[in-house]
VMD Tcl script that draws the C-alpha trace (Angstrom):
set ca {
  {9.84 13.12 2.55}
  {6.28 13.74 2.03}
  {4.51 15.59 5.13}
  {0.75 14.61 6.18}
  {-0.73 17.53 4.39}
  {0.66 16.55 1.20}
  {-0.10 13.40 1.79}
  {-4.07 14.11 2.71}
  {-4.19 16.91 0.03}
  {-3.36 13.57 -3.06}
  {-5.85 11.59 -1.75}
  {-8.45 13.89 -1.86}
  {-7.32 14.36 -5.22}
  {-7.76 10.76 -6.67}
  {-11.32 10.81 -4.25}
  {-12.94 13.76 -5.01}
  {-10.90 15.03 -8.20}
  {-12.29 16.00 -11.71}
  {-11.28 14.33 -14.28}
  {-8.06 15.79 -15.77}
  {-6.98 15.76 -12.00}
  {-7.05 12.50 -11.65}
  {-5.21 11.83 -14.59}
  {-2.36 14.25 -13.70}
  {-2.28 12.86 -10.54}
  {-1.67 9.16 -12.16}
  {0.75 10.18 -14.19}
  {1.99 12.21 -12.12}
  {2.53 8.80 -9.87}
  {4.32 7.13 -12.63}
  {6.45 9.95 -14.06}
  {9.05 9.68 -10.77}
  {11.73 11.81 -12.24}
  {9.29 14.79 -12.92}
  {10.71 14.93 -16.58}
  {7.06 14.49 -18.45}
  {7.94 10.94 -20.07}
  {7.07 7.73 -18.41}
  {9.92 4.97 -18.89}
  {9.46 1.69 -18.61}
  {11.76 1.58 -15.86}
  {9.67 4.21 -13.74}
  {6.72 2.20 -14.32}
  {8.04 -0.93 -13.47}
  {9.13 0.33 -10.18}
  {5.99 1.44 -9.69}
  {3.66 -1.48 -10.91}
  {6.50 -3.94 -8.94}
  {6.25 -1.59 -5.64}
  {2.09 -2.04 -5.88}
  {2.52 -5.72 -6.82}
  {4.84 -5.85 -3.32}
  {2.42 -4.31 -1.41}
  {-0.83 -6.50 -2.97}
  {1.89 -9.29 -1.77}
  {1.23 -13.08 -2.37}
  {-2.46 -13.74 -1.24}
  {-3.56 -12.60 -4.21}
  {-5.36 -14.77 -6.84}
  {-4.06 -15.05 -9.25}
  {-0.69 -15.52 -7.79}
  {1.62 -12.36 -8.52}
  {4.98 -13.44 -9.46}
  {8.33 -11.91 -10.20}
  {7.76 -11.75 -13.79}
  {3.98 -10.29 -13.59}
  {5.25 -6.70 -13.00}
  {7.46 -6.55 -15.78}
  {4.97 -8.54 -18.02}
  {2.33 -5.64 -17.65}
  {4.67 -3.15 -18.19}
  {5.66 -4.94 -21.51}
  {1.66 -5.12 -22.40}
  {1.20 -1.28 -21.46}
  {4.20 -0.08 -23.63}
  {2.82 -2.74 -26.43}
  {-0.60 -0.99 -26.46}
  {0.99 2.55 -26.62}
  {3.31 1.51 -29.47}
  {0.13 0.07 -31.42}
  {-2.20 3.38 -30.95}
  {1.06 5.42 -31.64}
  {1.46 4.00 -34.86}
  {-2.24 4.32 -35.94}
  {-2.60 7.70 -35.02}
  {0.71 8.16 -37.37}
  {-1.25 6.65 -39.82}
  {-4.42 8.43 -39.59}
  {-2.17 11.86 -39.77}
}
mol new
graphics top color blue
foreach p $ca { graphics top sphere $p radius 0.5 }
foreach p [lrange $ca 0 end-1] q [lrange $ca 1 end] { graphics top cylinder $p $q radius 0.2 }
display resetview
């Protein structure tokens, strides 16, 4: 349960943060277990609960794949600059 405090004290956060706030904040957002790795199941549930809430008005149309699609494309990108940085070591 998250009380109104806590709740007021995030968004000022993400408004009025600095930088590495912000960030920490995000991931913070994704990373639901608290464990300091984002899965691709946490961030689906959270890319399909803000997909639910954006609901169906939106153009283009979300559907049910769209969540998981973007999830695919964000792991994808951090797989590719993972394995350059590899290289570049």
């Amino acid at each position: 349960m998250l009380k109104m405090q806590e709740f007021v004290m995030g968004l000022s956060v993400l408004a009025r943060g600095s930088l590495p706030e912000r960030l920490q904040w995000a991931f913070n957002l994704y990373d639901i277990n608290g464990d300091g790795i984002i899965t691709k199941d946490e961030m689906l549930d959270i890319v399909s609960a803000i997909y639910e809430m954006m609901g169906r008005f939106t153009m283009p149309v979300i559907d049910e794949c769209s969540a998981r699609d973007h999830v695919e494309k964000v792991f994808q990108v951090g797989l590719n600059i993972a394995v350059m940085v590899t290289a570049w070591l």
